[in-house]
N, C-alpha and C positions, 0 to 999 in steps of 0.2 A: 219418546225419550224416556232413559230408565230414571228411577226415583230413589233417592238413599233409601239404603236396602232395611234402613229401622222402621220405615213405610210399610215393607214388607212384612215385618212381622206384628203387625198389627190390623187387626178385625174389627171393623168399629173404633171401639175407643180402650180396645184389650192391649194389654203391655206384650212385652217377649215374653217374661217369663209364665205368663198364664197360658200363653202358645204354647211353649216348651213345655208345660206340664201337662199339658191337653186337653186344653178345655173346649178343641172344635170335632174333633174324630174318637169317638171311644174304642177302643182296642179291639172288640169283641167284634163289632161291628163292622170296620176296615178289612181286619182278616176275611171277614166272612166275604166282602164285596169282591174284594181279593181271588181269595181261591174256591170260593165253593162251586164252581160250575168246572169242570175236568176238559183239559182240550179232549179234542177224538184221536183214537187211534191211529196210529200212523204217521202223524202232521210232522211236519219238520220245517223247520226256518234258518235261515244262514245268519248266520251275526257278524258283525264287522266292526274291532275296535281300535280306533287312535288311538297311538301314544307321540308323545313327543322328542321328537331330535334331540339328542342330548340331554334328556332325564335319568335323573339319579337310574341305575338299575335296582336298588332295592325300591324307589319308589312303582319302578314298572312295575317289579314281582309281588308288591303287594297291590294294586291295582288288579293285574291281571288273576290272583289270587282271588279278591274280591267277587271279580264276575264271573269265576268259576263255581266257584262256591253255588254263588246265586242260580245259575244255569241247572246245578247238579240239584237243586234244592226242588227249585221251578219244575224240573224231569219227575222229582219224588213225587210231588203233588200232583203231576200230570202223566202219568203210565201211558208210554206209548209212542212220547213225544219227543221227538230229535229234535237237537239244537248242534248248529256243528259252528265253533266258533273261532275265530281268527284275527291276529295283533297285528297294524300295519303301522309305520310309522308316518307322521302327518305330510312328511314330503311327499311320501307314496300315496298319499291315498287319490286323489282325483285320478293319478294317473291309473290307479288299479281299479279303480268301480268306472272308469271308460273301458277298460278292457273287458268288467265281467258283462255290464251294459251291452255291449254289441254285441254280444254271445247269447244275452238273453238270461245271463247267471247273477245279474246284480244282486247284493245281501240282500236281506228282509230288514234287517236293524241294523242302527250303523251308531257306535255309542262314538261321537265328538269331543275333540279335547275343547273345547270351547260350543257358544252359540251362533258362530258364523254360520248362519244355515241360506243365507240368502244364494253366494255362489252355487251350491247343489241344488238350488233350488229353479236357478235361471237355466243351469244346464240338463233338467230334467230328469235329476237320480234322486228326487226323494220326492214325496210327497204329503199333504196335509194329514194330520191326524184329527178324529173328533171325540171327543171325550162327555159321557153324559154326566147331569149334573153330579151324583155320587161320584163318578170317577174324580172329577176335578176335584175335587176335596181332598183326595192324596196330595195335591200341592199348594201350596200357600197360593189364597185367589191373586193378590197383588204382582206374583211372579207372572203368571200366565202373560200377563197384556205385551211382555215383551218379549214372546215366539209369536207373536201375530202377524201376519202377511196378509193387508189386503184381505181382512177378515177371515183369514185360513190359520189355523194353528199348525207350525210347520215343526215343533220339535216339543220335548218333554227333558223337563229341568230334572238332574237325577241330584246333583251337589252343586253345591256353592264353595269356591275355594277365594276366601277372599286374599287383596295384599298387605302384609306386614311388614316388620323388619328382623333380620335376624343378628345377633352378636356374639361374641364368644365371651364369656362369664367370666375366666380366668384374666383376660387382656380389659376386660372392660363389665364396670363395678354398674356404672350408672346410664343406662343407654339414654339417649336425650329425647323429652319428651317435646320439645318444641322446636320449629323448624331452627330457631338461632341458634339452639345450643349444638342444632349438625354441625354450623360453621365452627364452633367456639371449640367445638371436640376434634375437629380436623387441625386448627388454630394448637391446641395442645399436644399434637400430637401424632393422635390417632389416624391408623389406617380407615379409610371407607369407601366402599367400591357401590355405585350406584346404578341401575338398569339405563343406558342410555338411547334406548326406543323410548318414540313417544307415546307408544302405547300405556308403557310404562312409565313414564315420566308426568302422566296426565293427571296423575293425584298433587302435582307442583304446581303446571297449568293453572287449573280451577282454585286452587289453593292461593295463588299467589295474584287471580284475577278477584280474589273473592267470593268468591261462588263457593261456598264451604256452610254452607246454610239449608236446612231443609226442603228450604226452594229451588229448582230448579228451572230453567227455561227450557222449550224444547230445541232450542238451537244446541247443538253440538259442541261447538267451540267459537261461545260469546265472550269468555273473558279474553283482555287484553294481554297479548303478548309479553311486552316490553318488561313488567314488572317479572315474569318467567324468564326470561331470556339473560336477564342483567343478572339472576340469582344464580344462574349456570355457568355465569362468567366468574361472577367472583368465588363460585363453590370450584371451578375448575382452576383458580389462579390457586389455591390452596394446593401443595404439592402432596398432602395427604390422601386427598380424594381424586377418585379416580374411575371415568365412569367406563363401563363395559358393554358392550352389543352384544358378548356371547351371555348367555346366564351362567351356560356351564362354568365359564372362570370366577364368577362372583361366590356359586357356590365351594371353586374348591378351593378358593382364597379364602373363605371365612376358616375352610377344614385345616389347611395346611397352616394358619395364621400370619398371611399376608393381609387380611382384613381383620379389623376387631368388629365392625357392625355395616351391615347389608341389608339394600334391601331385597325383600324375596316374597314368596307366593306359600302359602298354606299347603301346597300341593308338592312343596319340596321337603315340608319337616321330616319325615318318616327317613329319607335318607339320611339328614342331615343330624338327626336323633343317632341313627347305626353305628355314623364314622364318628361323631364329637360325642357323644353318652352328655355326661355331664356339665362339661363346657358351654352346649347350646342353651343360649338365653333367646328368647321371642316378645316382642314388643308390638307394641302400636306405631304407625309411621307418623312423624313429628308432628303434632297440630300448628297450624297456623292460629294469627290473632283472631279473626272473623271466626274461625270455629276447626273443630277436630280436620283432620285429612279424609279423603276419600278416593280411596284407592277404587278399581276398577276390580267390579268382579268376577269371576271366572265360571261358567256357568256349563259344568260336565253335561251332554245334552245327547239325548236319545233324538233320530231325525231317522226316517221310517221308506225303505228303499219305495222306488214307483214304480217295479216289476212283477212286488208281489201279488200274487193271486188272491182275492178276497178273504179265503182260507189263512191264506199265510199270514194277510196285513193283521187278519184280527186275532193271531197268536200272537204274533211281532206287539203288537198292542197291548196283548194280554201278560208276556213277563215285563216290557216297558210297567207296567201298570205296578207289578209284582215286586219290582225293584224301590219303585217309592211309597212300597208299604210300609208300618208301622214297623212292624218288626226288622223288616229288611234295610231302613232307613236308622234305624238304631242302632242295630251291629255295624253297620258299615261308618257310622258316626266314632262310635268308642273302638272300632277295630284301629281308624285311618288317626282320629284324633288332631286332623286339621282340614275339614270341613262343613261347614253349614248344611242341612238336612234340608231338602224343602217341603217334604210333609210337616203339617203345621201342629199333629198330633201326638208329639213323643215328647217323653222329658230326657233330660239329659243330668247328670250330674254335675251342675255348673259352680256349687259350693266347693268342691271336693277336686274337682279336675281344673285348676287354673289353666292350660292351656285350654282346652275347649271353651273356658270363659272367653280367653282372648280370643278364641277366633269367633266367636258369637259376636264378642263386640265389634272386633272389625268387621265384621260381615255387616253389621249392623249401619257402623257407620259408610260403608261404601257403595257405589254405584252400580248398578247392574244397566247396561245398556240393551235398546232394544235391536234389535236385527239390521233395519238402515243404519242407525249409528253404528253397531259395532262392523257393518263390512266399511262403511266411509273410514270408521277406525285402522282397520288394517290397509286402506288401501292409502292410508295417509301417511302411514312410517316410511317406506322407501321416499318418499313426495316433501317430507319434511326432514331428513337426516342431513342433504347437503347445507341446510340452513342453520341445523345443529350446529354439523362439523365447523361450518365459518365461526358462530361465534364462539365454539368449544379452545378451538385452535388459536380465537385472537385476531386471525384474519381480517375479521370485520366486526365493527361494533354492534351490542345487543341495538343500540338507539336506529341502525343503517339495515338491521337485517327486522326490523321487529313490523313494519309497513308491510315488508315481502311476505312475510310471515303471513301475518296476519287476513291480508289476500289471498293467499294460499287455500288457511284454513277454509276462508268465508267460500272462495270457489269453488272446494268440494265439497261443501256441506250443500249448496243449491243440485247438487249434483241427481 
């Protein structure tokens, strides 16, 4: 089970900010572990990256900008060396790495819009990576424990995209720091359009079970339903709020000003920055009494195909490696500017740059789940939506649906 992620950024008894200034990896020294040994001539690897259904397209183009860059950068450093690289979007991807699989053409790297690495992992298109002690030190040690499979490390954390909120400045002065004043701002008002999967909704969950405390159990989904469920009833009897399954409407309701404040993902600002400029405002999602929110984090992940040839896994390995270097983890930190680095060795301008503050801190304060949880995670939102919908709709009461519920969760969490 994953650990709030302010766990993560601590070595012993060292705070973030001594992380973030870098007090584990010296600069000189990463570079060097890095790049000083040259692939051989010739080598070539296939790359293969997700994107998501319905993302902003300036956020695609600077994504895919990103790993170009890198790619072109990695070639500089490496005379000789192909990399030939390709954008799939996440509905296509199983079905196109079965197609290059059976041909014998599967990638060599496959960068993930998440850490679901477990499905590819059962159907035999990726395989373990091993990293010696030096290497691991490009990533924060506390991240690792959750790409572990059965003692295999089955992927490489490239970013951390935690969850926030977004609003629009002009419509709305004071976004609400605590979950009451959500209701009180709908109550006045205000539009608010909220993510209605429970993947996304899971920072309510634990929030409103309690569980909002540095401790964590490893049960998945131990807090008690009832207390979530009655707060979706009465957030939904509000005719302000309004919750959404698509994301794409939540974002282009805050653009067009059918929302004054949403919630959203770190991985959306960059669009959401192009079309609003000034009007976007970015917050923390509401703290509860027991302690801040913890949203779920999002964790961009390298998972390493299992066709390639010895040759190739240890290129494939080699710009994986390249990409969460010091350097390469700080330009893509201030290029993207919504999210978290998991090299533990870089500083960032966290005085200066209030957005990157905030997603430090969310980052900080949220969850990173590890591999079982997060496929149980996905395989629970279709499994729990008709449950939603009853009490969303009124249908049925939180008190009638919250036993069904709750058996639900516990059934697939033994899974």
């Amino acid at each position: 089970m994953g650990e709030p992620l302010f766990k993560f950024f601590a070595v012993g008894s060292l705070p973030l900010l001594c992380l973030l200034a870098g007090c584990q990896a010296p600069l000189a020294q990463q570079i060097f572990q890095n790049t000083s040994t040259s692939a051989g001539m010739g080598s070539a690897i296939n790359l293969l990256v997700e994107t998501r259904i319905g993302s902003d397209p300036t956020d695609q183009k600077l994504n895919k900008l990103v790993v170009e860059q890198q790619v072109d950068l990695f070639k500089r450093f490496n005379p000789g060396v192909k990399i030939d690289v390709r954008f799939i979007t996440n509905g296509q991807l199983v079905k196109q790495l079965d197609f290059q699989y059976s041909r014998g053409l599967a990638p060599d790297l496959i960068l993930l819009t998440s850490n679901n690495l477990l499905p590819l992992w059962r159907q035999g298109l990726i395989k373990p990576i091993e990293l010696k002690p030096f290497e691991q030190k490009s990533v924060r040690a506390a991240l690792l424990p959750a790409f572990i499979h059965k003692k295999q490390l089955l992927g490489l954390p490239v970013l951390i995209f935690p969850q926030i909120a977004c609003y629009n400045r002009n419509r709305l002065k004071n976004p609400p720091a605590e979950i009451s004043q959500l209701i009180q701002l709908a109550q006045a008002g205000y539009p608010i359009g909220i993510s209605a999967e429970f993947e996304s909704l899971r920072w309510l969950y634990t929030g409103f079970g309690g569980n909002t405390s540095g401790q964590q159990s490893d049960e998945l989904f131990k807090s008690p339903s009832l207390p979530f469920l009655t707060w979706l009833r009465l957030a939904n009897l509000q005719p302000s709020i309004s919750f959404e399954s698509d994301q794409q409407l939540l974002r282009d309701g805050l653009v067009a000003g059918e929302f004054s404040w949403i919630t959203c993902s770190g991985a959306w600002l960059q669009g959401l920055e192009k079309r609003m400029g000034s009007k976007l405002g970015i917050t923390l999602l509401p703290s509860f009494p027991a302690g801040p929110a913890r949203g779920l984090l999002n964790a961009r992940t390298w998972a390493f195909g299992s066709q390639s040839s010895p040759i190739q896994h240890e290129l494939a390995k080699r710009f994986a490696l390249f990409s969460v270097n010091i350097v390469q983890q700080r330009n893509m930190a201030l290029r993207l500017r919504s999210a978290m680095p998991v090299n533990p060795g870089i500083s960032l301008p966290l005085k200066t740059d209030s957005t990157l503050a905030l997603i430090v801190e969310a980052a900080s304060n949220g969850r990173l789940l590890n591999l079982h949880s997060i496929d149980l995670l996905n395989v629970m939102d279709s499994n729990t939506k008709p449950y939603l919908d009853l009490v969303l709709s009124g249908d049925q009461s939180p008190s009638a649906i919250a036993p069904k519920f709750d058996s639900l969760l516990k059934k697939t969490e033994k899974r």
